[in-house]
N, C-alpha and C positions, 0 to 999 in steps of 0.2 A: 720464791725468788727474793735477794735481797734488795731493800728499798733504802733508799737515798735521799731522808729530807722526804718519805711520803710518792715517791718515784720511784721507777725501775733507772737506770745507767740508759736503756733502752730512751725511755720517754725524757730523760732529761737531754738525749740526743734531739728529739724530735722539736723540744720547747725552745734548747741553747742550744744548736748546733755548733758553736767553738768549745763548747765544753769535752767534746771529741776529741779537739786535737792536744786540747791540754790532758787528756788523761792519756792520750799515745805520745805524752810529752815530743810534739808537732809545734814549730813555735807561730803562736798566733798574734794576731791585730784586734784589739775592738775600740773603734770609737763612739765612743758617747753618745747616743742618740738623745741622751735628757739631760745633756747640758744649758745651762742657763745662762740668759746676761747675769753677770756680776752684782750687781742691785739686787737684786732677787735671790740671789744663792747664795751671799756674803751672812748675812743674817745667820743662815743654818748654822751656821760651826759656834755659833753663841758665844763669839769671842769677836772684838771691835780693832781697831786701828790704834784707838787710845792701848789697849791692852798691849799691842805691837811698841809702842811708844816709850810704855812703862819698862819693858823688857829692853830695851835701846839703853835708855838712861842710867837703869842698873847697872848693865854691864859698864857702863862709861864712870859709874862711879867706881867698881869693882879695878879699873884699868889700871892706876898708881899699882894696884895691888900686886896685879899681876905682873905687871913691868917689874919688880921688884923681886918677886918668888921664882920666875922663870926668863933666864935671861934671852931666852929666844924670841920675848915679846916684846925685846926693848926698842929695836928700830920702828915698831909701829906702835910704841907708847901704853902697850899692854892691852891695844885692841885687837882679838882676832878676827882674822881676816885671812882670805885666799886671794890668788891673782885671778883674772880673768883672761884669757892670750887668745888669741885668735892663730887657725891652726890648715891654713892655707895648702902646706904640702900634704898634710896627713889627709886633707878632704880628696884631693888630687889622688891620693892612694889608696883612700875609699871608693872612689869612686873606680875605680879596677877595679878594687876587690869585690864589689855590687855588682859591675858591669854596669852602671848606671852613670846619670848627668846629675847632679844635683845641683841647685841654685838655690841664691840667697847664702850667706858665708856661716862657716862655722866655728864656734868657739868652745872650748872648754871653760870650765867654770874648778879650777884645781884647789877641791877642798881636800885633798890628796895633802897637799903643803899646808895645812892649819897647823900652827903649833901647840904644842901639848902632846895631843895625841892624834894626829895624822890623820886624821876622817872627818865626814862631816859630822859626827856624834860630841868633836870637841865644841860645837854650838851650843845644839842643844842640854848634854849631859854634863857642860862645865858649867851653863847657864843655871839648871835645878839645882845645882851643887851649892854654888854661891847664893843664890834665892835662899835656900833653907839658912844657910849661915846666917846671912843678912837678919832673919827673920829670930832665928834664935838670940844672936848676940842684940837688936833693938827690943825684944824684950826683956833680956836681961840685964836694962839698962846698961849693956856696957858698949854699944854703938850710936852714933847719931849719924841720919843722913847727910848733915853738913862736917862730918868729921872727912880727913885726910886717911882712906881705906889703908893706907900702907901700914898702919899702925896693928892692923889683924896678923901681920905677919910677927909679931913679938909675942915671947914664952906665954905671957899670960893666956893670950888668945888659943893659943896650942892647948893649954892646960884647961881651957875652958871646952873646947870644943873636945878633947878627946874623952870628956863624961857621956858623950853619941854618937851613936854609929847611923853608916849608912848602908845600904844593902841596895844589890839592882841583880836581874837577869840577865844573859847578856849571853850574844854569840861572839862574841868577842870587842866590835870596836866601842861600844857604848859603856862597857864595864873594863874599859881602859880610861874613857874619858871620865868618869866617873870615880875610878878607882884613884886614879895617879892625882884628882881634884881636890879630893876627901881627903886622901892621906897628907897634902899638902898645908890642907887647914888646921889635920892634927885629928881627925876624926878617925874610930875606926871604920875602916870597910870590909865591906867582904862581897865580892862577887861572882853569881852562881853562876857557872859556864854551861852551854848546850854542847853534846858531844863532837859538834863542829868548830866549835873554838878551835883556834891552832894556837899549839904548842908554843912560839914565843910569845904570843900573846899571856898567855898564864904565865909565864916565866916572867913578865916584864912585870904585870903587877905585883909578882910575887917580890923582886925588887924593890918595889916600893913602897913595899910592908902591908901589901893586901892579903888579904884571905882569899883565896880562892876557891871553891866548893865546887866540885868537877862533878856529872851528870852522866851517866850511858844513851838518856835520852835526846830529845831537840830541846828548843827554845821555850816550846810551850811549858814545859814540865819545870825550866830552869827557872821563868818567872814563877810559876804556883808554887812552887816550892821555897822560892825568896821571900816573895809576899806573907807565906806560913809562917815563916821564921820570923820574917818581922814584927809580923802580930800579936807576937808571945813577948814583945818585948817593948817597951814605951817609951826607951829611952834610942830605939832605931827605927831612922828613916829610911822608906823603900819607895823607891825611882822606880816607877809604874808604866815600861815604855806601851803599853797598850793603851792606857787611859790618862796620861799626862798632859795636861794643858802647860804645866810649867816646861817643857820638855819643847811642845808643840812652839811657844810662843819663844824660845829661847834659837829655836832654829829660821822663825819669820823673819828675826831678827835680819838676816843673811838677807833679803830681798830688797831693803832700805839701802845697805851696802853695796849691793851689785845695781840699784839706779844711779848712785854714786860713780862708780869704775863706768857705767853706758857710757854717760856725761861725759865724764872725763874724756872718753875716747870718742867722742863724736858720734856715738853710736844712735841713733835714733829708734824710738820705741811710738809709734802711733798706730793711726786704723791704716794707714799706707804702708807702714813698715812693722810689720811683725814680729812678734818677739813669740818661739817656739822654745819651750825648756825642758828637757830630757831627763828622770828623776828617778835612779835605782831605788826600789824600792823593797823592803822587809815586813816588818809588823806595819809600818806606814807613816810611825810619828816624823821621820825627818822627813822626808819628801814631802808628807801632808802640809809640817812646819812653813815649809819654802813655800811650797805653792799656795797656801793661804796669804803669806805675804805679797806675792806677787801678784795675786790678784788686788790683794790692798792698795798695791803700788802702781799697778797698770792697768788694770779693768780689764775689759772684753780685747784687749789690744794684748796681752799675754795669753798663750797656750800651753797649757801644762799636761804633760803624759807622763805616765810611770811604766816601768818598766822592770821585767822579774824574770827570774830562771826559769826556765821549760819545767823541771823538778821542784818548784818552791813558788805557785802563782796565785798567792793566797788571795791580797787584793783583789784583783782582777775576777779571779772564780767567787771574792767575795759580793762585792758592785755589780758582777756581772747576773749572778743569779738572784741578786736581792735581799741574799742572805746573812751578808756581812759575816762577824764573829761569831752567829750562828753555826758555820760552815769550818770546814778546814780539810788543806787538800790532802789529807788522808782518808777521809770521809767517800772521797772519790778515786780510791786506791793511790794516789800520787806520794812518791818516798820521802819529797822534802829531803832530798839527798844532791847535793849541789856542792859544787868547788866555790858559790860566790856565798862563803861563811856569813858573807854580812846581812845576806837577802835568803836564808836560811830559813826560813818560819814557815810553818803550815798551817797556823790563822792570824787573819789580821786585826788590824784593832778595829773596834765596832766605831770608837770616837770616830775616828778619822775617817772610816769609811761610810758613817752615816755624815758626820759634817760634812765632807767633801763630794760626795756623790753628784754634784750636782756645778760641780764648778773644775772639774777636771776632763779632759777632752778625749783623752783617750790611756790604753793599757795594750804594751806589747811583751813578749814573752823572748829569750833567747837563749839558744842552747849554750852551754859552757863548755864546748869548745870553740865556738866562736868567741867568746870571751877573752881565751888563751889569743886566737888569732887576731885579737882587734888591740891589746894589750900589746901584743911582741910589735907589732905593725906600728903603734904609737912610739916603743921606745926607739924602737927605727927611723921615723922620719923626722920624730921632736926629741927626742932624751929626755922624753918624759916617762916615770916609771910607775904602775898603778897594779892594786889587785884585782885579779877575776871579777870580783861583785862592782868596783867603779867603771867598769869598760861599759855594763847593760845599758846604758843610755844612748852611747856613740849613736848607735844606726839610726835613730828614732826621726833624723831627719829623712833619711828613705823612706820610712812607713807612713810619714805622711804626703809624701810629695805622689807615692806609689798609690794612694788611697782616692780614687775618683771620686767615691759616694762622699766622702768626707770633703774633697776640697770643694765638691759642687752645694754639698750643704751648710758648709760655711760660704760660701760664696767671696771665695775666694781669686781675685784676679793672677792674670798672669805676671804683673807688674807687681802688685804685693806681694806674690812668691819669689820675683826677684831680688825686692828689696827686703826678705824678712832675714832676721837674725835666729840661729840656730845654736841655744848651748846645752852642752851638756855635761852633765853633774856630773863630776868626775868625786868617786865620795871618799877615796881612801889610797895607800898606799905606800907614802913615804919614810912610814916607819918597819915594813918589812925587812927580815934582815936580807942582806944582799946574795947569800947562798940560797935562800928560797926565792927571792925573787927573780935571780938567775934562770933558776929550775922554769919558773910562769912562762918567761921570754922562752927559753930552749922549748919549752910544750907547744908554746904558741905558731913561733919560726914551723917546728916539723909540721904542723896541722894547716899555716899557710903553704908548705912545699907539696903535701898531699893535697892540698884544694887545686893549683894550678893544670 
């Protein structure tokens, strides 16, 4: 009989009883039994506030620059940024389509509209891009931190920076952000696609004078095989989404900004008013990124859940069984075949998932065709347009409110559940072209008409 990690399928039923319905790809809930206060579990991820701080500042020096290279940054000064909107009728619609009440209001969080490159991968993946720059050109004596960044965009700096290359893995939106980064500074790139990449994607960075190195396999194979390549060669840097602290801290960054836009909005964040956040999740670095920040920023008073394909629930089966990047759900016969390209992976990062283990509240799984129908259902009631992998979050405020053992072992009042705030990462989409993204909504619309 074949053994699993030292187990029969059988006995890891008896020990993990959700491990079941993830391998009859069944979509499940687990909340966090060994979650901690914030004090306690912050420490684990070996990464501090100041660190968060330094990634802040960089990018703010980096902003002339970008204001300058891409003029989509110029109304916000070459900071990226998403909106945050609050999303009243789509709740109201959700809430038919659950058959459910929900309470406490829900928000999107539309890194969908990041510019650059439309996901939330242009944080973190634009963020390591410019770090390594940074780093190259101050020792090359040809940068100083009090210099005016816009000065990188002139020939010299092109000509300097195209003596390195940079290399990433990538199912697609992370070696867009990365790709279309690099090529801007004058670097070469090349990025190795997982056989779930889509097609304009590869076409887009091919435009932008990427290389592109296409895969018949997944994600896994696309990084080891990046990483290979990079190895052999000293003068290329390789974007590590498994084990990236520059990556990790380039997306916390996003947490500081969204207490900003709460603020703004009057929206309050305390032990009375709850803040629940919703986080598609893949290998793990952005979602990790966020939610480290956010505990940074709000303590015990933020709830952070991930969320992942029924087919692709690495995280989850990783945390959940102990085994982190030990594990992967193939291991456990699962295809890692999903329409949400970006949450595509069949193991997760060990960084993130031993860092975070312990400061994360819970992990829910969703099938993709609900994806399709929470997507079409959004362009419908906001005119708001998103890929399959940014929809996994929506529901997340139902699986907690649905979850009794969890709101009684958080000890959570009826009044705090009225007054918490509910958003979800919405991680990508505004650069799909409009013929495919057509196609999501029509997929979606028939599989809402078949549910009713």
């Amino acid at each position: 009989m074949q053994l699993i990690h030292g187990k029969t399928l059988g006995q890891w039923y008896e020990t993990h009883p959700l491990i079941e319905d993830l391998v009859k790809l069944r979509e499940a809930t687990w909340f966090n039994p060994f979650v901690k206060k914030t004090d306690l579990a912050l420490p684990e991820v070996g990464l501090t506030v100041d660190d968060i701080k330094d990634a802040a500042a960089r990018l703010k020096r980096f902003s002339p620059y970008l204001a300058e290279v891409f003029p989509e940054t110029r109304h916000q000064l070459g900071i990226l940024e998403s909106p945050l909107v609050a999303v009243p009728e789509y709740q109201k619609s959700l809430d038919k389509h659950y058959h459910s009440h929900s309470i406490g209001s829900l928000w999107l969080k539309l890194d969908s509209q990041l510019p650059i490159s439309g996901s939330i991968k242009a944080r973190g993946g634009i963020y390591e891009v410019l770090k390594h720059a940074e780093e190259l050109a101050i020792a090359a004596g040809k940068l100083k931190l009090t210099d005016d960044y816009r000065l990188l965009a002139e020939p010299e700096f092109k000509a300097f920076f195209s003596q390195y290359s940079v290399a990433v893995g990538s199912t697609g939106n992370l070696g867009l952000s990365i790709g279309i980064m690099s090529a801007q500074l004058g670097f070469k790139a090349s990025v190795h696609m997982s056989a779930d990449a889509r097609q304009w994607k590869k076409d887009k960075l091919r435009a932008h004078g990427v290389t592109v190195v296409e895969y018949e396999s997944d994600y896994s194979e696309a990084v080891a095989k990046g990483r290979k390549e990079s190895e052999n060669d000293p003068m290329c840097y390789f974007v590590d989404d498994e084990n990236s602290k520059s990556l990790f801290l380039g997306y916390a960054v996003a947490a500081y900004r969204l207490a900003g836009q709460l603020q703004a909005l009057s929206v309050k964040v305390d032990s009375e008013h709850p803040l629940f956040v919703y986080l598609p999740c893949g290998v793990g670095g952005g979602p990790g990124g966020v939610a480290f920040g956010l505990k940074a920023q709000f303590g015990d008073d933020v709830h952070c859940i991930f969320s992942e394909p029924t087919h692709a629930p690495c995280m989850f089966l990783g945390v959940y069984t102990g085994l982190h990047d030990k594990t992967s759900v193939q291991d456990f016969s699962i295809d890692n075949l999903t329409a949400a390209d970006g949450l595509a992976v069949g193991r997760p990062s060990g960084f993130v998932g031993k860092a975070m283990q312990h400061l994360l509240d819970g992990y829910f799984t969703l099938d993709d065709d609900e994806m399709y129908q929470l997507l079409a259902l959004l362009a419908r009631c906001e005119k708001i347009y998103i890929e399959p992998s940014a929809a996994a979050g929506i529901p997340g405020i139902y699986e907690v409110l649905k979850d009794k053992q969890y709101l009684q072992r958080m000890a959570f009042s009826q009044k705090q559940l009225q007054q918490a705030t509910h958003i979800a990462w919405v991680t990508g989409g505004s650069m799909v072209p409009d013929t495919e993204m057509n196609q999501y909504i029509a997929k979606g619309e028939k599989f809402l008409s078949e549910s009713v």
